[in-house]
N, C-alpha and C positions, 0 to 999 in steps of 0.2 A: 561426161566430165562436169558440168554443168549440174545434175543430179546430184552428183558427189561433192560439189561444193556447196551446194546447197544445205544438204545432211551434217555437212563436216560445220556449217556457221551455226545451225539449228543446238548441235550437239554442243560447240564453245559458248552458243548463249542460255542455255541451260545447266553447267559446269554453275557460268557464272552467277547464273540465278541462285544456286543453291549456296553459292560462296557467301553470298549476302547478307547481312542483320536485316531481320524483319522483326516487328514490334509483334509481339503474340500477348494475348490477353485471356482472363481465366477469370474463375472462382471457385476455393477451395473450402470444399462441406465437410462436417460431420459425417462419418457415411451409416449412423442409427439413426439422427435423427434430420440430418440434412440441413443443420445451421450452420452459418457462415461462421469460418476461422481465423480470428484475424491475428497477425503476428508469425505464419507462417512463414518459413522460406524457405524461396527458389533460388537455384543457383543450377546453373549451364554443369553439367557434368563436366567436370576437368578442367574447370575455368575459377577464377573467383567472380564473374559475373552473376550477380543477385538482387533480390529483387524479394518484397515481402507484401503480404496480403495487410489489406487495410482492415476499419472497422468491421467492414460488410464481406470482408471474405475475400476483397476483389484485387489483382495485382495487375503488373502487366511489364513483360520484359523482350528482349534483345534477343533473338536466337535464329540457326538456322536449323536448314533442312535437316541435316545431320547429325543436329544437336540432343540431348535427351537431357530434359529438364527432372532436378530434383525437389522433391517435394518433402521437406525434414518440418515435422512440429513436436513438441514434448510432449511424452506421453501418447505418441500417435507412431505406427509404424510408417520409415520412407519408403516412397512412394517416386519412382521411375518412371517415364513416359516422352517415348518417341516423339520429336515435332513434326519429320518429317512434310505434309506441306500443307499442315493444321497452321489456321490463326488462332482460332481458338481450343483455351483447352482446358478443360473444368479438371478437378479431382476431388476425390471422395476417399479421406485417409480412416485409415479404421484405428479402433483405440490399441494402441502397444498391449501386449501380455507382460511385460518386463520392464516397462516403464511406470508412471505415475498413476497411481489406483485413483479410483474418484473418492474426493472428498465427505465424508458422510459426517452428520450432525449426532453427536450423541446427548444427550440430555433428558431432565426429568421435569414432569410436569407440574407445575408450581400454583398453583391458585389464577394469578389473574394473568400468566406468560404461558405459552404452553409450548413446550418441544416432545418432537417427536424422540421416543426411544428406539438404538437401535444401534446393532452392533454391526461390523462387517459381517464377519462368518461365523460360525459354529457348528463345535464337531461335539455330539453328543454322547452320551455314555452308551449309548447302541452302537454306535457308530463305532466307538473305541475297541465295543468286543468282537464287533463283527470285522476291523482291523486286525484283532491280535488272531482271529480263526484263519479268518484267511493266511496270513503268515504261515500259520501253526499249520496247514492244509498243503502248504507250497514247501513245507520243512524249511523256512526262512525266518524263525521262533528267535534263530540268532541273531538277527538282527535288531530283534524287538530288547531283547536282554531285562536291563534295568530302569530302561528309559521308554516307556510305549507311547507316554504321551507325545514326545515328540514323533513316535514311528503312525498317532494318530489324526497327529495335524497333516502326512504328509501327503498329499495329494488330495485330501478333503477340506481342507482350509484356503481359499482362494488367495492367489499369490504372495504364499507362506515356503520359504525355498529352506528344505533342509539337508544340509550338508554332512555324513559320516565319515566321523575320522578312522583313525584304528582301534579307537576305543571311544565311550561310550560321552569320557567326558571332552571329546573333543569335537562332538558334534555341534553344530554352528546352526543357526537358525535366524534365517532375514525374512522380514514380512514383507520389504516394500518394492525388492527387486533387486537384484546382486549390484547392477553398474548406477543403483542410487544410493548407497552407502557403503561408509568407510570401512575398510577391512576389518577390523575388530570389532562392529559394532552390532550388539542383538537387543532383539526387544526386551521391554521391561516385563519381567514374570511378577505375576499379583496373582496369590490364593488366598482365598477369601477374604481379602477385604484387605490381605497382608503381602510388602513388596519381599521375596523371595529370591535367592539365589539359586542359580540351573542344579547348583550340588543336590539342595532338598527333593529335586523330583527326584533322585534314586529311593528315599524313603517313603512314595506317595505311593499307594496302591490303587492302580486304575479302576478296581470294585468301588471307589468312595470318591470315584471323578460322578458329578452329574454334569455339568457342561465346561465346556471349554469355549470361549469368546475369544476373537481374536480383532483388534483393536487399530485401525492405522488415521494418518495423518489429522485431521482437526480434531477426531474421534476419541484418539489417543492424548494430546496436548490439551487438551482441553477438561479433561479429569487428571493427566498425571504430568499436567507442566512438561517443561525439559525432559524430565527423565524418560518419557514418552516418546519422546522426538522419533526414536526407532520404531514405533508401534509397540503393541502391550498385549502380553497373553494373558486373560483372566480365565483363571483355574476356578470352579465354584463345587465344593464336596458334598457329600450327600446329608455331611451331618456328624461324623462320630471323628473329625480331622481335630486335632487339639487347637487348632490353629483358632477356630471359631469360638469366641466371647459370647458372654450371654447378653451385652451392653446392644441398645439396638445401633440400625445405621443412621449415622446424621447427613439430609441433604440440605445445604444451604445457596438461595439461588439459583438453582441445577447443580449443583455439583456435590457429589457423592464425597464427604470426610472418612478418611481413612479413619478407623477407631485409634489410634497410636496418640489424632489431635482431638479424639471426644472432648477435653480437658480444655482445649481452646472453646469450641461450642458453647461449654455447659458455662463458660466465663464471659459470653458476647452479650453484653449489658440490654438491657430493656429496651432502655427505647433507641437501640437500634433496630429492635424487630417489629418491622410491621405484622407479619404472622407469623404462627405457628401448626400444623396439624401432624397429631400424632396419630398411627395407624400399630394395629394391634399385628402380632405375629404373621394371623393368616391373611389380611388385608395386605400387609406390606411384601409379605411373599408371593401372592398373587400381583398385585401393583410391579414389583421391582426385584423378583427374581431371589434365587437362594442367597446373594447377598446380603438381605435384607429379612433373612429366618426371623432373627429375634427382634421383630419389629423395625419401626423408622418415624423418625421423626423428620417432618419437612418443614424448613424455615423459611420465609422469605426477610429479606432485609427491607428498611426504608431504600437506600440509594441501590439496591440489586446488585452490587458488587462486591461481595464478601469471597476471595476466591484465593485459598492457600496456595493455591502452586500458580498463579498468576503474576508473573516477575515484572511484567511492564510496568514503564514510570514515566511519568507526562506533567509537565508544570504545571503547577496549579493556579487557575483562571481566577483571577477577583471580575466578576463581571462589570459594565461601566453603567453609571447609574447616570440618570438625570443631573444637567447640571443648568444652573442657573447664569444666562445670560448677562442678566445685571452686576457677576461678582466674578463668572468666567468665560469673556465674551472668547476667548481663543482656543482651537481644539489644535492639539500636535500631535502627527503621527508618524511614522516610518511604513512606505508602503511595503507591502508583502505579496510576493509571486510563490510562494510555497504552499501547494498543492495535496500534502502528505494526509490532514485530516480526509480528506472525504475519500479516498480510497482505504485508509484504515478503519474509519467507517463503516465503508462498505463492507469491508473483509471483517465485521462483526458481526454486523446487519445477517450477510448471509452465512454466516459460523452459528447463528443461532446463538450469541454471545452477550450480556450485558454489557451496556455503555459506560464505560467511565465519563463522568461529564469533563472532565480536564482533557480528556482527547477529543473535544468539540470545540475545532476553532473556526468559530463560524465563515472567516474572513478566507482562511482556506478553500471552503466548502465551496464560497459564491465563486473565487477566482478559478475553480475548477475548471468552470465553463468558460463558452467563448463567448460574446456579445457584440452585437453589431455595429461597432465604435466605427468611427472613419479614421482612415490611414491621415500621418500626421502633413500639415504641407506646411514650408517654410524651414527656417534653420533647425527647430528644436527638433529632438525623435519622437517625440508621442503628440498629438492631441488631447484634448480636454472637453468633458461633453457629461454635461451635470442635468438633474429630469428634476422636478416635484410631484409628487403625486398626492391623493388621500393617501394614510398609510391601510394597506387590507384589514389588521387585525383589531385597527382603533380608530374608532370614526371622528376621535377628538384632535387626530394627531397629525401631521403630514410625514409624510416618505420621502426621503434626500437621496440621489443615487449620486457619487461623482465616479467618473468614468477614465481611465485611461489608456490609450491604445498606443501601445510599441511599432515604431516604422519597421515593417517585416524586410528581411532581404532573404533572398534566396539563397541554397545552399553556395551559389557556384560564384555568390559575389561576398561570401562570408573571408574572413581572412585566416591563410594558415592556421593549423590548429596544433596546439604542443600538448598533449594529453599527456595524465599521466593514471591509468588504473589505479585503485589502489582499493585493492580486494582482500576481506576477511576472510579466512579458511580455518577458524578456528573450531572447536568443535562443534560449540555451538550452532552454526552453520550447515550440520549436515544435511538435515530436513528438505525434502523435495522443497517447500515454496521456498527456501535460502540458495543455497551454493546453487544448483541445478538449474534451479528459474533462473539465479544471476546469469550464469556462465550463457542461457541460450538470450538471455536479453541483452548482455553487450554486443551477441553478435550481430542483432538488427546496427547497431550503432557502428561496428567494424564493417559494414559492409555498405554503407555511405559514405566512408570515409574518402577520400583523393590523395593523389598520390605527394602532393603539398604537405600532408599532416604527416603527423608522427604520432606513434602510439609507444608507450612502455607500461610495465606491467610493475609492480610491488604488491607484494602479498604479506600478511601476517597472522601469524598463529602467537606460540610462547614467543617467536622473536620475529624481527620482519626480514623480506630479503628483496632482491629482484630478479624475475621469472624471465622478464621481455628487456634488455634495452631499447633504446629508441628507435623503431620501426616504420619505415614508409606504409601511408594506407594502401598503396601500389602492390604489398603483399603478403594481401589479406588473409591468405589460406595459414601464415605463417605467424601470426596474429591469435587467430581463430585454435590453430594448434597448441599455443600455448593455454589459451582459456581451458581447451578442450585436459589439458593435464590436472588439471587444477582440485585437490582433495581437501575435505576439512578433518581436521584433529589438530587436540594440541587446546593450553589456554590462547587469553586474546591479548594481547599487547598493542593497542589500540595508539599511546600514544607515540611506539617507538616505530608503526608503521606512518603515520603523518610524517612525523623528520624524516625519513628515509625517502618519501613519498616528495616532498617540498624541496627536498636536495636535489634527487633528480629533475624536479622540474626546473628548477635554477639553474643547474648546470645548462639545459638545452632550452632555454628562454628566447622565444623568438622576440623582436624588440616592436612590430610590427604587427603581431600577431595573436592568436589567442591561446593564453597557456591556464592549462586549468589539470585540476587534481578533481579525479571523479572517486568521491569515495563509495564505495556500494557497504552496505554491513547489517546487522541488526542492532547493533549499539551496544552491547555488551560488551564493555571494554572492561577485562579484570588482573591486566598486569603495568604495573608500570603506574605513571601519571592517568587516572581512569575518573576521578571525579567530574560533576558538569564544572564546577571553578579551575580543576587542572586544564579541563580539553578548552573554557573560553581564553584562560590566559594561553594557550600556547598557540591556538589557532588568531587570536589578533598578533603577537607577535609574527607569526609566518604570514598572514596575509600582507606586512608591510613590504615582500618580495614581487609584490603585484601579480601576482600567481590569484589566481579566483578557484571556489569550489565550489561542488557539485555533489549533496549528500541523497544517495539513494537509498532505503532504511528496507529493507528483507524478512518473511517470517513473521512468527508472533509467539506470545508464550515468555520470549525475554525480550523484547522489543523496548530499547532506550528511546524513547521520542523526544523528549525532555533533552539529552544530551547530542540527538542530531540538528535537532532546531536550532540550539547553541552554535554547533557549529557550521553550519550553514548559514545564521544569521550575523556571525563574528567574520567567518570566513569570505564575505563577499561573495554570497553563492544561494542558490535554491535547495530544496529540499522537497522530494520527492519519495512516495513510498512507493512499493512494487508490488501487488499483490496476485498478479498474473499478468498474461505473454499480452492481452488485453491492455493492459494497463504499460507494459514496455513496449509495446506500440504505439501509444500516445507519448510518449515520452521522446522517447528514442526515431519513431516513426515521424508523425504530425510534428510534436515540437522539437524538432531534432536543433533551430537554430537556434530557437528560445534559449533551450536549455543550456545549449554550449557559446555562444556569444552575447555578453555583456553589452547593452547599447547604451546606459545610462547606470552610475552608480551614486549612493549616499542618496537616495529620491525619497525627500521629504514633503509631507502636506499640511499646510496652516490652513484651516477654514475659520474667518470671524465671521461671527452670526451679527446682526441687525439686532439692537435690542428694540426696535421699536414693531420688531416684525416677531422674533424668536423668545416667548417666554426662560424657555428651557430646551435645551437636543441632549441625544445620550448617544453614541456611536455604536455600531453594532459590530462587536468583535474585536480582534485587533488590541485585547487586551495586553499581550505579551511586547507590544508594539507602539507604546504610546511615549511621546518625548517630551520635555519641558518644554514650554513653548520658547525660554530664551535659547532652547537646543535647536530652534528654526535656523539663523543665520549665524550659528557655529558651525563651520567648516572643519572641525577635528572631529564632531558627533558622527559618527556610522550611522546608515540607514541605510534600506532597501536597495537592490540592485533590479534596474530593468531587462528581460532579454528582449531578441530579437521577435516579434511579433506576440510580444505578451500583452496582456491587458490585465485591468488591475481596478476594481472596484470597491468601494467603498457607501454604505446604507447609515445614512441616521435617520433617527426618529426625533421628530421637534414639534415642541408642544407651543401653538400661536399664542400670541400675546391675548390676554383675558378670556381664558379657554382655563376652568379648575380642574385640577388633577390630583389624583388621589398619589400621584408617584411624586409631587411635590410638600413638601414640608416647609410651613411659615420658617420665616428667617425674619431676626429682629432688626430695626433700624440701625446703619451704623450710626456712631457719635462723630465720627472726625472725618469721615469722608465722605464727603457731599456726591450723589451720581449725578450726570448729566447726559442725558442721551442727542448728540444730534441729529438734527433733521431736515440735513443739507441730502439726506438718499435714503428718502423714504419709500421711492419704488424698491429696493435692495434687497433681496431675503439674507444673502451673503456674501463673502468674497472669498475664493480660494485663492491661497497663491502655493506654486512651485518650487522647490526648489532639488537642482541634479547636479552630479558631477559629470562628466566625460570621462569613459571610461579609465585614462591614463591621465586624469587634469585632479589638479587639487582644489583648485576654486570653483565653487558654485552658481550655478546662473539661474536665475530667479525669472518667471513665468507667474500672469494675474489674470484669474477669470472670476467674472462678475455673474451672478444669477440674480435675474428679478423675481417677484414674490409674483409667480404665475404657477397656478394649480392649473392643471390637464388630466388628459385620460392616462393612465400608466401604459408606457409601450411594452411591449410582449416579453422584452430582454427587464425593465423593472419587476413584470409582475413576475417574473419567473426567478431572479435575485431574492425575493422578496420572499416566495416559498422557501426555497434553501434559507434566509436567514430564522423566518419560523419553526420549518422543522428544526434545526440547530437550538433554536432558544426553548424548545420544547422535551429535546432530548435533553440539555442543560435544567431543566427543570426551574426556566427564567421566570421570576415575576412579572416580567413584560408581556408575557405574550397573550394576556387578558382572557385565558381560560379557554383560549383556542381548542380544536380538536384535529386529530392528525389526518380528516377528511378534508378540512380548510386548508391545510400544504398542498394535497392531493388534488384538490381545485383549483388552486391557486396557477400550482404547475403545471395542469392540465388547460387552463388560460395563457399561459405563456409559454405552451413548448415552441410555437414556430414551426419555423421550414425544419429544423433538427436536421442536417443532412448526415450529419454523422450518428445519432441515435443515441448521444449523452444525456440528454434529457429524458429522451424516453423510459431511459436504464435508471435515472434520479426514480421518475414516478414509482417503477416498476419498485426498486428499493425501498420506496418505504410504506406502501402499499403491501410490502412485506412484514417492515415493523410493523403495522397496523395489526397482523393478523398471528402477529407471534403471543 
């Protein structure tokens, strides 16, 4: 009996063992090459309990014995696995067959940039006959019909899906995978050099194919814009197709001109062009394939951005020059937490892409990173923590960093949250890095929610609607299911999904709370009120509902930056771009409170300089952001909003007093205004002062910090600002940066990566150690 009771408590405490949450820990790899993923997620089978991989791969979640953990990333197949009575549990996801193809670089080699060439696949004119034999061999000649070149892409062109209807013209062809685009949509067909319609391949005869290219995601947009978006079949004929011009090919920049725009080319004024080289017949047909028979001519520009089907638009930068302390002792600025340059950036940097200098806002760049400010103590939310240095690039000049660090609160002491999606699914949008990235990046952000928040959903295409009303984060699967529907087609009516977006948040306004409109898009907004002046006047009128926004910008190719920055900067909100699950990790992940809770808004900065100390300072960036200085203690003026654990840096460069500079130009005596400097704070270099709102307060409370004229060694977090403001001023093609070489970034940064514990620095280096070598 005694035995039996024994067995029978052994047996109820191991029930209970297995009933139990236990914390289980992992890392989930590449499984080719074995690098960490970060952005994945886990979730309990049949549970909405989840949990996502960090920078390094590494996650760690709640489960029991019973449990069998899901392992879902984009573009990767999920992946199952028993916890049974594992702590630890690694996985190694393999790449999808029918998900997201790897991104490939296409471009041509240009004088002093050089890209690799290179298409995804190709099905050859051998290949095509040895298709139609086989056919013809299996008595299957009927299927081939009219149409072979499709019957030649089909199983020899790497994730090329072709679909037969009951005839010939209703066969369907997707490059990039059926459940990544929209029902009607096929790639763009180009023969020889010419865009085509699917009708013409009945008149094409397969003897006068010599290759067949087939084209997908940066590969495709990046020569054929938008229309690309699907991927692109380039047909190239042997030679006797009417189709082919005797006029050579034009590449300008990289990018291959369709002959239709020879007539823009042969019109692109002189001294725009820094080169030219022209290549005879068999030169450029060997160089650049049958496209390119009747020769080619390669252009380079002065600025390297000559690019017809590149639709992006980005304000345009006056950079800030030198100013004279004796005439303009006051700098005003509005600080900036938006983060969007330096991953659009990126997503050029490694696109193999020329930089527009107007998408280099330097001040973005530096606020990317994180810096080791101290958390704030006392009433205000942030600290204030100012350095001088020599500056690296000019031994005449000193280096100013001011420093601001946001009081972090944890998720679970943040307040209610009143969301409101508000998602583009226009057609625009259909492209693997738009719709697809969006839909699995909200769901890092849907699966931290609590069951306090509320999610709704508004979508818009030609009109807008709503998908989700107000939904508890308690159920999330129900959340997640809606995203999960979510298709793009259709124009964009950009500003009728905002009022639809801003009603709903109104109507379920928490008073206590934090109610905010997340918009995700690419910016192509083209029905409706769509200019940057329509979308600033209508997003300050809707921000007066104290409703904040949050603009996440998707894609490239037709990327409005220009008009997210507008509204994100009118709207009381940040502005973020998304260029991978990487990047909505950081976002959504790490700055999950930053991004959705306001701790300080309207956050202005006055810095006076010392004339007895400061010849001249210039600010570095932050051009789009600069205020009157009577705009300092005007409480109606907008500015900057702080989040939760943001930090927010700012670099000038100042030229000391009786130190001559070639970036200074004499100024004549005035007549009627006498200067007098005093000399009651002559230790002084400057004075900053503050000024912020409280999130729901109308009046401004004013903050004063004094820096003395003490030069030091630069700490690791300056010298490392300091490369990001070089490289910036060097892709901008600034006269500041004294003839720098893109080795002195790469040093610089490589002096101040730090402890890096998340490895964003190291990825800086590694980026432009890239540009270095393109």
């Amino acid at each position: 009996m005694k035995t039996l009771f024994t067995c029978l408590l052994v047996l109820i405490s191991s029930i209970q063992l297995n009933a139990q949450d236990r914390l289980i820990i992992g890392k989930v790899t590449d499984s080719n090459d074995g690098s960490p993923l970060p952005g994945v997620t886990i979730l309990v089978k049949g549970t909405t309990n989840g949990a996502a991989t960090n920078f390094d791969g590494l996650y760690q979640i709640k489960a029991k014995d019973s449990d069998v953990l899901v392992f879902a990333y984009i573009g990767y197949e999920t992946k199952e696995i028993k916890v049974g009575s594992l702590t630890t549990i690694d996985a190694a996801l393999e790449t999808s067959k029918e998900a997201l193809e790897e991104v490939v670089v296409v471009g041509y080699g240009i004088q002093r940039k050089s890209y690799s060439t290179a298409s995804v696949t190709s099905a050859s004119a051998s290949e095509i006959k040895r298709q139609k034999q086989k056919a013809y061999h299996n008595q299957l000649a009927g299927q081939i019909q009219s149409t072979p070149i499709t019957q030649a892409l089909a199983g020899r062109a790497a994730g090329v899906q072709i679909t037969e209807g009951s005839n010939d013209k209703s066969t369907r062809i997707l490059i990039r995978g059926q459940a990544s685009l929209t029902k009607n949509s096929q790639p763009l067909l180009v023969v020889d050099g010419y865009v085509r319609s699917y009708n013409d391949l009945e008149g094409l005869n397969p003897k006068d194919i010599q290759n067949i290219d087939v084209l997908k995601d940066a590969s495709a947009t990046s020569l054929y814009g938008n229309r690309g978006a699907n991927g692109v079949i380039v047909i190239s004929t042997k030679g006797n197709s009417e189709t082919l011009k005797n006029e050579p090919l034009y590449i300008v920049d990289g990018v291959p001109i369709k002959k239709e725009n020879n007539h823009i080319i042969k019109n692109l004024s002189e001294t725009d062009i820094d080169s030219k080289i022209a290549y005879n017949k068999s030169e450029a047909k060997e160089k650049y394939g049958q496209i390119a028979k009747n020769g080619c001519v390669v252009i380079t520009t002065h600025n390297g951005n000559f690019r017809l089907n590149n639709e992006e638009s980005y304000a345009v930068i006056e950079e800030n020059n030198f100013e004279r302390t004796s005439l303009s002792p006051l700098s005003t600025f509005s600080i900036d937490v938006d983060k969007a340059a330096y991953s659009n950036i990126r997503r050029m940097i490694n696109n193999g892409e020329s930089i527009d200098p107007d998408a280099v806002k330097i001040e973005e760049m530096i606020n990317y990173f994180e810096y080791s400010y101290p958390q704030p103590i006392g009433e205000h939310p942030f600290s204030i923590n100012t350095e001088v240095a020599k500056t690296p690039w000019n031994n005449d000049t000193k280096i100013v960093k001011i420093g601001l660090q946001g009081k972090t609160f944890s998720n679970d002491e943040l307040p209610p949250s009143n969301l409101t999606f508000l998602i583009d699914v226009s057609g625009s949008m259909s492209s693997n890095n738009k719709l697809p990235l969006l839909k699995t990046a909200f769901k890092l952000l849907v699966n931290q929610l609590r069951e306090e928040d509320r999610v709704s959903i508004v979508v818009y295409a030609g009109a807008a609607g709503v998908v989700l009303e107000p939904t508890s984060g308690k159920y999330k699967d129900k959340i997640i299911s809606a995203l999960d529907k979510l298709e793009a087609g259709g124009s964009t009516a950009g500003g009728q999904g905002i009022n639809l977006a801003y009603k709903l948040a109104e109507e379920n306004f928490k008073t206590k709370g934090n109610n905010r409109v997340i918009l995700a898009t690419d910016g192509d907004f083209n029905v409706g009120a769509s200019s940057d002046k329509d979308m600033e006047k209508l997003i300050e009128e809707k921000r007066k509902s104290g409703v904040f926004l949050s603009v996440l910008g998707f894609g490239y190719g037709n990327y409005k930056d220009s008009k997210l920055e507008i509204l994100a900067d009118k709207g009381n909100g940040n502005h973020a771009y998304i260029d991978s699950m990487q990047e909505a990790q950081k976002v959504f992940g790490k700055e999950f409170g930053g991004t959705l809770f306001t701790i300080a808004k309207d956050v202005k900065i006055q810095i006076e300089f010392n004339p007895n100390k400061v010849q001249a300072y210039r600010l570095i960036g932050y051009e789009n952001r600069m205020l009157n200085d009577e705009d300092f203690i005007d409480d109606t003026k907008d500015a900057g909003e702080l989040g939760s654990g943001h930090t927010v840096t700012a670099l000038y460069e100042v030229i000391p007093v009786g130190v001559k500079s070639n970036y200074l130009k004499e100024v004549s005596d005035l007549k009627y205004t006498k200067l007098e400097v005093s000399q009651n704070h002559s230790d002084e270099l400057f004075t900053v002062k503050f000024r912020y709102k409280k999130p729901n307060g109308d009046k401004s409370i004013e903050m004063v910090h004094i820096q003395n004229d003490e030069v030091k060694m630069p700490s690791e977090d300056l010298e490392f600002a300091s490369a990001i403001a070089l490289f910036g001023m060097q892709l901008r093609q600034s006269k500041y940066h004294n003839n720098s070489k893109i080795e002195d970034a790469i040093n610089l940064a490589n002096k101040g990566r730090g402890e890096d514990k998340d490895g964003y620095r190291a990825e800086f280096i590694r980026l432009v150690s890239s540009y270095k070598n393109l």
